[in-house]
ZAFI-822977 format. One record per residue: x, y, z of N, C-alpha, C, O in turn. Coordinates in nm, 3 decimals, always signed. Layout:
N
+---------+---------+---------+---------+---------+---------+---------+---------+---------+---------+---------+---------+
|    n.px |    n.py |    n.pz |   ca.px |   ca.py |   ca.pz |    c.px |    c.py |    c.pz |    o.px |    o.py |    o.pz |
+---------+---------+---------+---------+---------+---------+---------+---------+---------+---------+---------+---------+
|       X |       Y |       Z |       X |       Y |       Z |       X |       Y |       Z |       X |       Y |       Z |
...
+---------+---------+---------+---------+---------+---------+---------+---------+---------+---------+---------+---------+
***
This chain:
107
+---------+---------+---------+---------+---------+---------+---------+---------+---------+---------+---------+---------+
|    n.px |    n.py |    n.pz |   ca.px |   ca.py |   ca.pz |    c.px |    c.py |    c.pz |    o.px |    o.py |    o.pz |
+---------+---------+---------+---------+---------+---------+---------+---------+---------+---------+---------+---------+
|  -0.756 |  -4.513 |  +4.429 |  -0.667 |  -4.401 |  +4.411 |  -0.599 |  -4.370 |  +4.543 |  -0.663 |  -4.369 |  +4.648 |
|  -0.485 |  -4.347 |  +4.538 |  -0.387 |  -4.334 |  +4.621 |  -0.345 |  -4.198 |  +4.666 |  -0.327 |  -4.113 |  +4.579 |
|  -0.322 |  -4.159 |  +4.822 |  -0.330 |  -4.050 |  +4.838 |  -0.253 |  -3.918 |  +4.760 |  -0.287 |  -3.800 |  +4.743 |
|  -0.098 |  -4.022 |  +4.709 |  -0.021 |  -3.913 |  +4.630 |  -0.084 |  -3.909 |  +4.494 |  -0.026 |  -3.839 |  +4.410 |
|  -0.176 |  -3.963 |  +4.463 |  -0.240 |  -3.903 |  +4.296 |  -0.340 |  -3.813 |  +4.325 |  -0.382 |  -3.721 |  +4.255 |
|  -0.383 |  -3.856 |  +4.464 |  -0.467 |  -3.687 |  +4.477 |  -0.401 |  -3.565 |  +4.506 |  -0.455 |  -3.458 |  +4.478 |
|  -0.228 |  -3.575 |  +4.587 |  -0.151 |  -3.450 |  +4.592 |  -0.166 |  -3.464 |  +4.449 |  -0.252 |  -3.378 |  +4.426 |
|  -0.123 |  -3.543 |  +4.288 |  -0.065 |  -3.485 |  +4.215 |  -0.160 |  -3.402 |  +4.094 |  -0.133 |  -3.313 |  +4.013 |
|  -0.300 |  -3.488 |  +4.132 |  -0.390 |  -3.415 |  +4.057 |  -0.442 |  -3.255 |  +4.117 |  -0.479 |  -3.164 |  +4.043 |
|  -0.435 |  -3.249 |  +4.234 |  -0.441 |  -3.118 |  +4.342 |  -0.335 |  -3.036 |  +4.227 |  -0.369 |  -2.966 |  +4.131 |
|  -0.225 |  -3.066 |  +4.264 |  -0.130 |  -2.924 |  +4.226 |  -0.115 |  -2.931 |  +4.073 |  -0.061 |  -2.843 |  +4.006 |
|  -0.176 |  -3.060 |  +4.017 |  -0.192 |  -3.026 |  +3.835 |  -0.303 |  -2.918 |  +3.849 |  -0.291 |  -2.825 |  +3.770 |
|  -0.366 |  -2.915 |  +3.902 |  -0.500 |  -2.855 |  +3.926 |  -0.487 |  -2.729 |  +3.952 |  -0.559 |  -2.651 |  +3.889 |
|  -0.376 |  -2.669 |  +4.069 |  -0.346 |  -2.517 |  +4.071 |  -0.232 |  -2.477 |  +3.982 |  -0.208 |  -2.357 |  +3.988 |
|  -0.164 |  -2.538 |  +3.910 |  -0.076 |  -2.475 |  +3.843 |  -0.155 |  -2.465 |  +3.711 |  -0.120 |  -2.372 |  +3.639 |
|  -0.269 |  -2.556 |  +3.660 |  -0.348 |  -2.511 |  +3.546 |  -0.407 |  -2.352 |  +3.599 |  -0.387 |  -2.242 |  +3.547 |
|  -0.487 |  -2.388 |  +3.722 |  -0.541 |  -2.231 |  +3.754 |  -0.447 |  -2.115 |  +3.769 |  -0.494 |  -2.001 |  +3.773 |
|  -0.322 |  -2.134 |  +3.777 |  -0.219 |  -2.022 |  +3.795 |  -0.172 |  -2.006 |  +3.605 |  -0.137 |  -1.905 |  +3.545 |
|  -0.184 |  -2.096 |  +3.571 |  -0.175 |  -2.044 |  +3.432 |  -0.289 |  -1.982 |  +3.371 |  -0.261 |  -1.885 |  +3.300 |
|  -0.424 |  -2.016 |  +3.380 |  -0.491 |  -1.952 |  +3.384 |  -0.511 |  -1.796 |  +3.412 |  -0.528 |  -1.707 |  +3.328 |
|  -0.506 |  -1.786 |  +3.533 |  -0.482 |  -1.659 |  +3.611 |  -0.385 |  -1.551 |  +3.553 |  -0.404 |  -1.430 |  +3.563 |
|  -0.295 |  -1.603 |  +3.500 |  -0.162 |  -1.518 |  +3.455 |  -0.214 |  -1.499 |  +3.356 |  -0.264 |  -1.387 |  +3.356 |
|  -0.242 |  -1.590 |  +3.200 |  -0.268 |  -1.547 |  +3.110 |  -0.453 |  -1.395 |  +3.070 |  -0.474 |  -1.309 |  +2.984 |
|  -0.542 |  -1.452 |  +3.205 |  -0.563 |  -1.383 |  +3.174 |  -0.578 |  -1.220 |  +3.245 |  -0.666 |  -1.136 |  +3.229 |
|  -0.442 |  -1.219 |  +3.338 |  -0.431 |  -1.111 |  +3.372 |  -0.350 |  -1.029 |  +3.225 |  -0.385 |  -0.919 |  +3.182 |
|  -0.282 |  -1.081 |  +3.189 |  -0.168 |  -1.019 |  +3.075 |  -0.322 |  -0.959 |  +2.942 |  -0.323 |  -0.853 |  +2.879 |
|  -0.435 |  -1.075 |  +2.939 |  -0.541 |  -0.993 |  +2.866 |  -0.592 |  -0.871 |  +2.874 |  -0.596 |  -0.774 |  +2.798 |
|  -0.626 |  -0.891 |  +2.975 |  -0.699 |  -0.752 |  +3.061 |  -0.583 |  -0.680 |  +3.098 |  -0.619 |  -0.563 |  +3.082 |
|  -0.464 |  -0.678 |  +3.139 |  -0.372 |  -0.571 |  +3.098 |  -0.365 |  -0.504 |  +2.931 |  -0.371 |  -0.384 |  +2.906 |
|  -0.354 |  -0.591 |  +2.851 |  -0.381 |  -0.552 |  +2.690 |  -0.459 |  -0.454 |  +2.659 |  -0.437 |  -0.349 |  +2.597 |
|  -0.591 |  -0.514 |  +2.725 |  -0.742 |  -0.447 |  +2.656 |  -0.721 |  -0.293 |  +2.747 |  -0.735 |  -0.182 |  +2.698 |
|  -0.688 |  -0.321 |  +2.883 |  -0.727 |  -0.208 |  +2.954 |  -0.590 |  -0.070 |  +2.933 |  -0.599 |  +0.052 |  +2.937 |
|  -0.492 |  -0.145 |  +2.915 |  -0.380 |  -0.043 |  +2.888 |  -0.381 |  +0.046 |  +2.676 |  -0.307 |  +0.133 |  +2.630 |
|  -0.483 |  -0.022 |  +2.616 |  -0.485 |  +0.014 |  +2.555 |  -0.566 |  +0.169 |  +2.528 |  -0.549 |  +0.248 |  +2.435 |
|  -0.665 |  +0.179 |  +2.650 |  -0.707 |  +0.309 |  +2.630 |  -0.632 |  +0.403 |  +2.739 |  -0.688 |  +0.498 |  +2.792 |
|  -0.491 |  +0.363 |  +2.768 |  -0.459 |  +0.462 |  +2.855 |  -0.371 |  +0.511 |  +2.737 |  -0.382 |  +0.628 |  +2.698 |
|  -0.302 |  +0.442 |  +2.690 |  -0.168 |  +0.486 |  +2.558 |  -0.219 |  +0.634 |  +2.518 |  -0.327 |  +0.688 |  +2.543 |
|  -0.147 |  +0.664 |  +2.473 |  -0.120 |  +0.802 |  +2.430 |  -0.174 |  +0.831 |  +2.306 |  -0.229 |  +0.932 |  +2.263 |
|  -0.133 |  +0.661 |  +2.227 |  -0.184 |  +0.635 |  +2.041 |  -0.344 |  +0.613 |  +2.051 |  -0.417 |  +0.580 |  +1.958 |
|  -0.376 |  +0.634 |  +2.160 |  -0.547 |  +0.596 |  +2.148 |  -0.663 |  +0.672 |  +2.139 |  -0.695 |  +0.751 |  +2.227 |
|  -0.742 |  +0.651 |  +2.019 |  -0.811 |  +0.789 |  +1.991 |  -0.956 |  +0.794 |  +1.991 |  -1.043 |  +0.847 |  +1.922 |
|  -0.949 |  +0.705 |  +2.111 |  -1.131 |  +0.663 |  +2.131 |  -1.120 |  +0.794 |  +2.250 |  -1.035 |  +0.873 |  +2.292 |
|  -1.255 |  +0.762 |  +2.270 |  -1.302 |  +0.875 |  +2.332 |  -1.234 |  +0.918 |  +2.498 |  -1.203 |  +1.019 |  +2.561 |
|  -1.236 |  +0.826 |  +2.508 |  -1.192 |  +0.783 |  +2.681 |  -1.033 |  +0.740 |  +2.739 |  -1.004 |  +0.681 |  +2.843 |
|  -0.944 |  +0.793 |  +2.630 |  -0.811 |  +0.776 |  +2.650 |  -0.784 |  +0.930 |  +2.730 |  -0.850 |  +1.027 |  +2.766 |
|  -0.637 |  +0.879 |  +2.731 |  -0.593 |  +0.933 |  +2.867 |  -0.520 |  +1.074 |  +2.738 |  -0.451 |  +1.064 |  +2.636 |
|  -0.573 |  +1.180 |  +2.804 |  -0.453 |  +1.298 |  +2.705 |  -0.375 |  +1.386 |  +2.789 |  -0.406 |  +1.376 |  +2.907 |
|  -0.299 |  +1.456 |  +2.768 |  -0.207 |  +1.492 |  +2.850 |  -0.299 |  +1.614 |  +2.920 |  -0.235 |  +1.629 |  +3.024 |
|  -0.384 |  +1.688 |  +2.925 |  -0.442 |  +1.727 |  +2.983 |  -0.529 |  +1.640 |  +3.141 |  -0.575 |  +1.676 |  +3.250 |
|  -0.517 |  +1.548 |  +3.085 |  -0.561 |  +1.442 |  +3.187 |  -0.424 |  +1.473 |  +3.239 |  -0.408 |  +1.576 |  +3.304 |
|  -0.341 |  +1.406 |  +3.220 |  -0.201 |  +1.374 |  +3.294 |  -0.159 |  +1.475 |  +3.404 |  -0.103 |  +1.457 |  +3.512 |
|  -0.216 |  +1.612 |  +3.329 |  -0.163 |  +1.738 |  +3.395 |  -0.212 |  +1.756 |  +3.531 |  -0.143 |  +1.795 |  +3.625 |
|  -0.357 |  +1.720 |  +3.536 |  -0.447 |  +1.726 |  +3.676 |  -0.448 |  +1.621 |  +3.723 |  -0.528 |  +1.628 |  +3.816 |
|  -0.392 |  +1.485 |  +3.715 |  -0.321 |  +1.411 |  +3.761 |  -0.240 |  +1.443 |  +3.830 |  -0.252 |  +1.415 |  +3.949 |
|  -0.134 |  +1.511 |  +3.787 |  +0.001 |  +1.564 |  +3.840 |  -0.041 |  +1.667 |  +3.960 |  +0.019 |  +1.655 |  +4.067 |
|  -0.126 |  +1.752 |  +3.948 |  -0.188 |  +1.866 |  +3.996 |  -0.260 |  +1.814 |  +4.109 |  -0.275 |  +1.886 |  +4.208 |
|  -0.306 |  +1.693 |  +4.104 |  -0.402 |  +1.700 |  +4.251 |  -0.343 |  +1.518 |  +4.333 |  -0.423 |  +1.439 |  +4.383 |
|  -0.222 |  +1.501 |  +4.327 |  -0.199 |  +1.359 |  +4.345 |  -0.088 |  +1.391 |  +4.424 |  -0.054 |  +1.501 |  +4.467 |
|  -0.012 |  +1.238 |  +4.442 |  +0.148 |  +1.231 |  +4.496 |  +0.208 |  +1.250 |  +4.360 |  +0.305 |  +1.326 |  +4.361 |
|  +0.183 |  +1.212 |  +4.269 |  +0.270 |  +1.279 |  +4.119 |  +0.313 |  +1.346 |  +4.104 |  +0.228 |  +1.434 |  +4.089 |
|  +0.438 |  +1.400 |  +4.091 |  +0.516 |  +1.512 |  +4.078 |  +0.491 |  +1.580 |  +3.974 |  +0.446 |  +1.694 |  +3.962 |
|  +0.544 |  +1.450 |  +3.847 |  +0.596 |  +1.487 |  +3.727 |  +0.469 |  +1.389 |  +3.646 |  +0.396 |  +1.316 |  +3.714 |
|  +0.456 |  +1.399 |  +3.499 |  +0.365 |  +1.340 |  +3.439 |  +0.465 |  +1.223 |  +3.434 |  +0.391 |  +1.135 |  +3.476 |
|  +0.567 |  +1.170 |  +3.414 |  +0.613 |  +1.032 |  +3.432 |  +0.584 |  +0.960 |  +3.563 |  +0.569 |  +0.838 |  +3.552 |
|  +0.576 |  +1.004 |  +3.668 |  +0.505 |  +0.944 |  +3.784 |  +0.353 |  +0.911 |  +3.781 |  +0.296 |  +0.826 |  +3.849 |
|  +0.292 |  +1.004 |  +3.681 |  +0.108 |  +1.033 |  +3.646 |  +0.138 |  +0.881 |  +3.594 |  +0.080 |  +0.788 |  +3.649 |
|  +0.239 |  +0.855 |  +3.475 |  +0.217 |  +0.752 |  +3.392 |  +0.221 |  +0.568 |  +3.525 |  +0.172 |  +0.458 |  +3.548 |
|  +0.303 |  +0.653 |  +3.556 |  +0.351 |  +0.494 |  +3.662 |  +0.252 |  +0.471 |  +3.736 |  +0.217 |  +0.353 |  +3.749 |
|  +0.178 |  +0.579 |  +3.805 |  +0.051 |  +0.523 |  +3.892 |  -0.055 |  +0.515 |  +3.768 |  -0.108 |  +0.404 |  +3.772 |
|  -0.091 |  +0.569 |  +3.691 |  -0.171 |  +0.469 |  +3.603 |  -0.157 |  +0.367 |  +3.583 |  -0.260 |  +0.303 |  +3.602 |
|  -0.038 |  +0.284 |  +3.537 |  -0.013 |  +0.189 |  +3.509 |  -0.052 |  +0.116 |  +3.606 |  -0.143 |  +0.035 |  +3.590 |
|  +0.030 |  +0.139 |  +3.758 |  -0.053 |  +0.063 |  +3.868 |  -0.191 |  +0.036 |  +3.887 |  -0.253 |  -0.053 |  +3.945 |
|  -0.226 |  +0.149 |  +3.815 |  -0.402 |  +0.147 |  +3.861 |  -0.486 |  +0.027 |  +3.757 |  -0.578 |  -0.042 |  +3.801 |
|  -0.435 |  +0.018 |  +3.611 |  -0.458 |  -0.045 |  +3.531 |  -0.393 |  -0.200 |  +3.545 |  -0.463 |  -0.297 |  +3.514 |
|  -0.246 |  -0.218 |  +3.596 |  -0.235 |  -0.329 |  +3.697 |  -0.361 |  -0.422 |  +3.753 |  -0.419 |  -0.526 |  +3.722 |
|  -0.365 |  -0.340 |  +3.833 |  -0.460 |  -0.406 |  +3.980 |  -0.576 |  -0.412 |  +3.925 |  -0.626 |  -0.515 |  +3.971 |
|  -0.668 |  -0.354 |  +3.836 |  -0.794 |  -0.360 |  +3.785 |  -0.774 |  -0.487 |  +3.684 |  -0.860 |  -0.575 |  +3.689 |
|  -0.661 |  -0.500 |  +3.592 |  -0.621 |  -0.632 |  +3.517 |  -0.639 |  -0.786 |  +3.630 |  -0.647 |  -0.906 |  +3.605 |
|  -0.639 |  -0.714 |  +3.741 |  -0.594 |  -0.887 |  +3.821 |  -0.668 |  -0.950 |  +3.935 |  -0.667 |  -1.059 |  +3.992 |
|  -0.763 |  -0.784 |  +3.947 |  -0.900 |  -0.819 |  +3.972 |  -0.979 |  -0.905 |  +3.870 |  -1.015 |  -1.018 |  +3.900 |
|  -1.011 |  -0.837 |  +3.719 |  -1.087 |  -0.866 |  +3.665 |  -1.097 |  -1.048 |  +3.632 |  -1.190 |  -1.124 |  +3.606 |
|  -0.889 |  -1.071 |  +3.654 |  -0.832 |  -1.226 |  +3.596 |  -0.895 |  -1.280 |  +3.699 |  -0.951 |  -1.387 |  +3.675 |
|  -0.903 |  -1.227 |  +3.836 |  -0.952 |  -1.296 |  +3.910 |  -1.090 |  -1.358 |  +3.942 |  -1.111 |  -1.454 |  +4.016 |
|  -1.213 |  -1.259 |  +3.848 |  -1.337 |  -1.295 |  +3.835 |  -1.332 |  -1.386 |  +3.735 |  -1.394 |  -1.492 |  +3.738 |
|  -1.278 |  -1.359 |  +3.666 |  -1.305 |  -1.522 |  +3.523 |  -1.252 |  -1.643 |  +3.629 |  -1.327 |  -1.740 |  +3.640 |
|  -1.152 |  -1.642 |  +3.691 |  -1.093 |  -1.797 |  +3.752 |  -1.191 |  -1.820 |  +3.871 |  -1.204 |  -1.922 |  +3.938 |
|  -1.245 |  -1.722 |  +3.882 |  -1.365 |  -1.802 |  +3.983 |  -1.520 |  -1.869 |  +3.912 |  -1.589 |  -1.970 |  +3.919 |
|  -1.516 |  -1.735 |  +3.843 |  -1.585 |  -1.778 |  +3.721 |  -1.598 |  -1.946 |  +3.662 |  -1.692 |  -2.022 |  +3.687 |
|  -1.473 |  -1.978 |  +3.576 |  -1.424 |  -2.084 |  +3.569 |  -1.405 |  -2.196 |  +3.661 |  -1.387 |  -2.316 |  +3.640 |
|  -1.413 |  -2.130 |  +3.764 |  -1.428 |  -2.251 |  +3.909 |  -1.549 |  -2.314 |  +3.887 |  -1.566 |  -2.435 |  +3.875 |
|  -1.649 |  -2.205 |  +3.882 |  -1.796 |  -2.228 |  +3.923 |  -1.878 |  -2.332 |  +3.817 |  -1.959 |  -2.425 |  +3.823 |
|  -1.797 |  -2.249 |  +3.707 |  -1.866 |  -2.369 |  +3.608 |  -1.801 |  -2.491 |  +3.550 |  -1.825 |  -2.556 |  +3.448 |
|  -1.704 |  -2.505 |  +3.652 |  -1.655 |  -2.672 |  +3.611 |  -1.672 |  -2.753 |  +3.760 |  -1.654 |  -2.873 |  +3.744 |
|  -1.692 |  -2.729 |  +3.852 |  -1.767 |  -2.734 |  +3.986 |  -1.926 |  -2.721 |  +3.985 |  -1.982 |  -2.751 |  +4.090 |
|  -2.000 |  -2.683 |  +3.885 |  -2.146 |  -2.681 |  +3.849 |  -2.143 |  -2.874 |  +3.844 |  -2.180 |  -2.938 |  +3.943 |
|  -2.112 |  -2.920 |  +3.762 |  -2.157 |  -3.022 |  +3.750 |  -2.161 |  -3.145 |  +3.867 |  -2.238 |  -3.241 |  +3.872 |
|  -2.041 |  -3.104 |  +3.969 |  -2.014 |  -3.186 |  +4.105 |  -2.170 |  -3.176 |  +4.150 |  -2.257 |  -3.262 |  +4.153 |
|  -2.172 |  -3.023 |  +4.189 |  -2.279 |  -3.002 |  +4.343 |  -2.370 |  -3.068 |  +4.242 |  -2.464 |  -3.100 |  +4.314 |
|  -2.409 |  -3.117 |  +4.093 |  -2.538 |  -3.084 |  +4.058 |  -2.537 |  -3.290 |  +4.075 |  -2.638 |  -3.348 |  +4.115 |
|  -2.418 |  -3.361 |  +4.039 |  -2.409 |  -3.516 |  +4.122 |  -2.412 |  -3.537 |  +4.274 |  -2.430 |  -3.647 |  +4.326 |
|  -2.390 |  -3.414 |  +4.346 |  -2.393 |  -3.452 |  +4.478 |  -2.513 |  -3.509 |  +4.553 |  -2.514 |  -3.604 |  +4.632 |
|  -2.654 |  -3.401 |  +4.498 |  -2.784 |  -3.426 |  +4.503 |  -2.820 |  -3.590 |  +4.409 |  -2.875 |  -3.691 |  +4.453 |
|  -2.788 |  -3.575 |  +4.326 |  -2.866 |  -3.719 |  +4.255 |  -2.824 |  -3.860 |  +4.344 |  -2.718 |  -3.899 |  +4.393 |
|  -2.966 |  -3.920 |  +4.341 |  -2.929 |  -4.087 |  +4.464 |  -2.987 |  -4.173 |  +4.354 |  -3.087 |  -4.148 |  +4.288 |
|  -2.886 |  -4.311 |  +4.342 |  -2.947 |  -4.399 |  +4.273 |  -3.105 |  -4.421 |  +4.274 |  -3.160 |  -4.319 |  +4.317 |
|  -3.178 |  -4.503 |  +4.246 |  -3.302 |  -4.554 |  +4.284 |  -3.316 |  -4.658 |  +4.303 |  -3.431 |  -4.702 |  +4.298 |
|  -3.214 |  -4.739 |  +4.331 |  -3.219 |  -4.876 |  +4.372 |  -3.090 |  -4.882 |  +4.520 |  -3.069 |  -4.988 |  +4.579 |
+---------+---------+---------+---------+---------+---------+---------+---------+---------+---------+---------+---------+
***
């Protein structure tokens, strides 16, 4: 194998993990923006009483700014979380290397 099939398997290799990564940040944006919505009537959604002391103790002016830094906040927690599965996913397709690295023929 030739050095440019290892560049080309390398960057097949991060653009799978960047697809990865993306899709499952857009998940965990889904799941997690769903208990901020307004339509959400589990226990732990966001109600405008929330919004209000939001507004009340923040840089938020207005409850449309409350909404935008939520969103940010639910952002960044989405791309953390994408980011534990792709390491995640590192680890256990890299399990099987370190676990050939140790094994020596016997002859």
């Amino acid at each position: 194998m030739g050095i440019d099939q290892f560049l080309l398997l390398g960057a097949v290799g991060i653009a799978m993990l960047q697809t990865f990564l993306t899709k499952r940040g857009q998940y965990h944006s889904n799941v997690l923006s769903q208990s901020v919505s307004g339509k959400a009537t589990r226990r732990g959604s966001i109600s405008s009483r929330n919004i209000s002391s939001i507004t009340a103790f923040s840089i938020a002016r207005t409850p449309r700014n409350a909404l935008v830094a939520i969103g940010h906040i639910v952002q960044k927690q989405a791309y953390i979380l994408a980011f534990s599965d792709t390491f995640y996913l590192l680890a256990i397709c890299s399990a099987p290397c370190w676990s050939l690295r140790s094994w020596q023929p016997c002859c």
